[in-house]
C-alpha positions in Angstrom: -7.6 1.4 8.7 -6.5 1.8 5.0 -5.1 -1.6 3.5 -1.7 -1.1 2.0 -3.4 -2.0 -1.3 -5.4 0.7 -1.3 -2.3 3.1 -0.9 -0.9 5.3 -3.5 1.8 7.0 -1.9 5.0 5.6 -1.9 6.1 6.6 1.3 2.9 4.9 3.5 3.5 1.9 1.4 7.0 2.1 3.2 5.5 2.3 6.3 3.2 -0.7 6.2 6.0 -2.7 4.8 8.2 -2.1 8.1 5.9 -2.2 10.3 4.3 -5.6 9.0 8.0 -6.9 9.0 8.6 -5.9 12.1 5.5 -7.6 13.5 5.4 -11.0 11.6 9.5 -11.2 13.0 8.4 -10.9 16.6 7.8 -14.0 18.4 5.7 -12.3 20.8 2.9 -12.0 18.2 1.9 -15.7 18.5 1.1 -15.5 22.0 -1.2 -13.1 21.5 -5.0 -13.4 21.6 -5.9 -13.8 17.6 -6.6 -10.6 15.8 -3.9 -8.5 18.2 -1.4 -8.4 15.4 -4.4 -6.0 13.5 -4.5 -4.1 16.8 -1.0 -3.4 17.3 -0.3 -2.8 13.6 -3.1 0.1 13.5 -1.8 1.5 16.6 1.9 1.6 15.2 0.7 3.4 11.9 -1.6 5.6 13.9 1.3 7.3 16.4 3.6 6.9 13.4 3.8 10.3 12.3 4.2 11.6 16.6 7.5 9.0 16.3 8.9 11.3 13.5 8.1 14.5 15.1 10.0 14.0 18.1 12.7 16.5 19.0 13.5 15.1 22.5 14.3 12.1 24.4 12.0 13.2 27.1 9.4 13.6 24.3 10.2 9.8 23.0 9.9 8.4 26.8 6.5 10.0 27.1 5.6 8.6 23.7 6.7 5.4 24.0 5.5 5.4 27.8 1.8 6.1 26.3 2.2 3.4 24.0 3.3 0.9 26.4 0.1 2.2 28.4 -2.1 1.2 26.0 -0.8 -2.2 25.1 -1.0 -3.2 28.5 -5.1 -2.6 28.5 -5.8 -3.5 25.0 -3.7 -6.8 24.2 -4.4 -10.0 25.4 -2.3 -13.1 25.7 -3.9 -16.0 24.0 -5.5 -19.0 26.0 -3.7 -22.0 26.0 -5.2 -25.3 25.8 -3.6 -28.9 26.2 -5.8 -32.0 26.3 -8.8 -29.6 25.5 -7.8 -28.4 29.4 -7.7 -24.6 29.4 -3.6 -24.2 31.0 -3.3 -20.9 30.1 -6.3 -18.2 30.8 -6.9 -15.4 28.5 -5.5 -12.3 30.3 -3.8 -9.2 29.5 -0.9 -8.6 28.9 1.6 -7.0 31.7 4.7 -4.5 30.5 8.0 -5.0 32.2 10.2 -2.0 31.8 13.9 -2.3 31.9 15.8 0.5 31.8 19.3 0.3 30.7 21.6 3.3 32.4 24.3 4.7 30.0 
């Protein structure tokens, strides 16, 4: 993954920006397992450019649907620990989807 130092162009610059803002605003990020933020933030960039492309909704459900799918396998929520007692195991994470009719 290319730091955004390391970019030149103005426009991925942009990209990293928003995406990094829109991950450091969530507060799902801190019950994450440590180093998710990284996952999720090269995953974002990486299906980026499909995002931009899309010319239906139908196209966006299937993207979005693919992204969910992957979150769901690759992020973990953290373990929690109270006392040095383990009160929350590491697991993965589970998607809920809502789906709000117009």
């Amino acid at each position: 993954m290319t730091e955004q130092s390391e970019l030149d162009d103005p426009e991925e610059i942009r990209l990293h920006n928003i995406t990094d803002m829109g991950l450091a605003f969530s507060a799902m990020i801190r019950l994450f397992k440590r180093g998710s933020k990284k996952k999720l933030r090269r995953k974002i960039l990486d299906e980026t450019s499909c995002v931009f492309k899309v010319e239906s909704e139908e196209s966006f459900a299937s993207i979005h649907s693919d992204f969910c799918d992957w979150g769901v396998k690759n992020i973990l929520l953290a373990e929690k620990k109270r006392n040095e007692q383990v009160i929350k195991r590491l697991r993965f994470s589970s998607a809920i989807l809502i789906r709000i009719e117009s």
